[in-house]
C-alpha positions in Angstrom: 2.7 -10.1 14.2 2.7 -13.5 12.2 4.9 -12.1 9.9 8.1 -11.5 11.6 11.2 -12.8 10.9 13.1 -15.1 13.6 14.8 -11.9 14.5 12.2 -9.4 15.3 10.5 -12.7 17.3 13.5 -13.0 19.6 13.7 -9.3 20.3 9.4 -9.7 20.7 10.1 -12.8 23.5 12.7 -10.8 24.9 10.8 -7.6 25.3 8.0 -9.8 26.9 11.1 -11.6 29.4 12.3 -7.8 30.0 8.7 -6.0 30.9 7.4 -5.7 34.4 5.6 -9.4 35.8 4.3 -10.2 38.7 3.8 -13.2 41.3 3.2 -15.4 38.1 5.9 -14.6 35.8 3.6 -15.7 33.4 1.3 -12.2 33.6 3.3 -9.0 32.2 2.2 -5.2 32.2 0.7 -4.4 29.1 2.1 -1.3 28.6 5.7 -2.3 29.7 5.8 -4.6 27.1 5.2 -2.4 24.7 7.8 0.0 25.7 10.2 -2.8 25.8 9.1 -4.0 22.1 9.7 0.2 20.5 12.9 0.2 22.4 14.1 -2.7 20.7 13.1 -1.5 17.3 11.3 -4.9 16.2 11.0 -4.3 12.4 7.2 -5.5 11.4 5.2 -4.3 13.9 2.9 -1.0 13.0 3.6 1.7 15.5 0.0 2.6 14.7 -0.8 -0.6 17.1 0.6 0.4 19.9 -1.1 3.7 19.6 -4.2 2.1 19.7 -3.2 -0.3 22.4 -2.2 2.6 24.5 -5.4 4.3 24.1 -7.4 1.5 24.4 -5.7 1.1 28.2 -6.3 4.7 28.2 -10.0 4.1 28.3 -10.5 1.5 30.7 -7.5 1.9 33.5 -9.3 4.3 35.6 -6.6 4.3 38.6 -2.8 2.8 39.0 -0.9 2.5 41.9 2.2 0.8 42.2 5.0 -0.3 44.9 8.9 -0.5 44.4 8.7 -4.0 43.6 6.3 -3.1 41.2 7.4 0.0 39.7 7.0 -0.5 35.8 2.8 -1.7 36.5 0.9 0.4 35.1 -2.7 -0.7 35.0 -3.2 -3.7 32.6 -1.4 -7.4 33.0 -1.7 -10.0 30.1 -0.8 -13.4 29.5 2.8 -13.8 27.6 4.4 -17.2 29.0 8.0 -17.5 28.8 8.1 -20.6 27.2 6.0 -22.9 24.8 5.8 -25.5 27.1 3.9 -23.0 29.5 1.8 -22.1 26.5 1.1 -25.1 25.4 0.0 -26.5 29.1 -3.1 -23.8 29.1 -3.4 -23.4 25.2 -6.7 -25.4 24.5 -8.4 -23.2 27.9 -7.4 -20.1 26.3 -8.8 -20.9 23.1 -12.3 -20.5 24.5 -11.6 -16.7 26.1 -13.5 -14.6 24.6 -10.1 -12.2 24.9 -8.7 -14.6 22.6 -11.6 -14.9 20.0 -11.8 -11.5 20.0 -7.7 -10.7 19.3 -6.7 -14.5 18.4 -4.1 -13.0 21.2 -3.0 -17.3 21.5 -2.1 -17.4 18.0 0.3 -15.2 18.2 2.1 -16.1 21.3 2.0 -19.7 20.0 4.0 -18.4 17.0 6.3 -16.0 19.5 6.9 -18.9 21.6 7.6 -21.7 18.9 11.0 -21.8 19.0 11.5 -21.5 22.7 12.5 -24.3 25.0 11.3 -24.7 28.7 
């Protein structure tokens, strides 16, 4: 994902602004997001990935429910802030996740969420 033009990033934050949150905007459904992100057609991105993200959620989301003001959840919420300011508020705790060591998942919204103002 670091290697997107400014282009594919603003249709990536949109996609992210667009998919399903919840009572902290800050927390979007995994799988919404991705649906947003193939709709908008972001040129960069390996559809291979979100195979594997798919069926990665596949393998641990053992049950979903959801309610009408929740209609696009679908089992697995992750942390995309809207903004860098957000980011950059909680940046140095998310450093030490292990999510993050693992996936270096604050990297990349750090570079998503660059250009963005609060």
């Amino acid at each position: 994902m670091l290697k997107l033009d400014s282009a594919a990033v603003k249709k990536v934050v949109s996609a992210a602004n667009a998919a399903q949150n919840f009572a902290y905007s800050d927390y979007v459904d995994v799988l919404d997001f991705l649906k947003h992100v193939e709709t908008a057609q972001v040129v960069g991105l390996d559809a291979d990935v979100f195979t594997s993200v798919r069926d990665a959620v596949g393998e641990f989301v053992i049950a979903n429910a959801s309610t009408s003001s929740y209609q696009n959840a679908l089992g697995l919420a992750i942390w995309i802030p809207s903004y860098y300011s957000s980011y950059s508020s909680y940046a140095e705790k998310y450093k030490t996740m292990n999510f993050n060591i693992a996936t270096h998942w604050g990297d990349a919204l750090r570079y998503l969420l660059q250009g963005t103002a609060n």
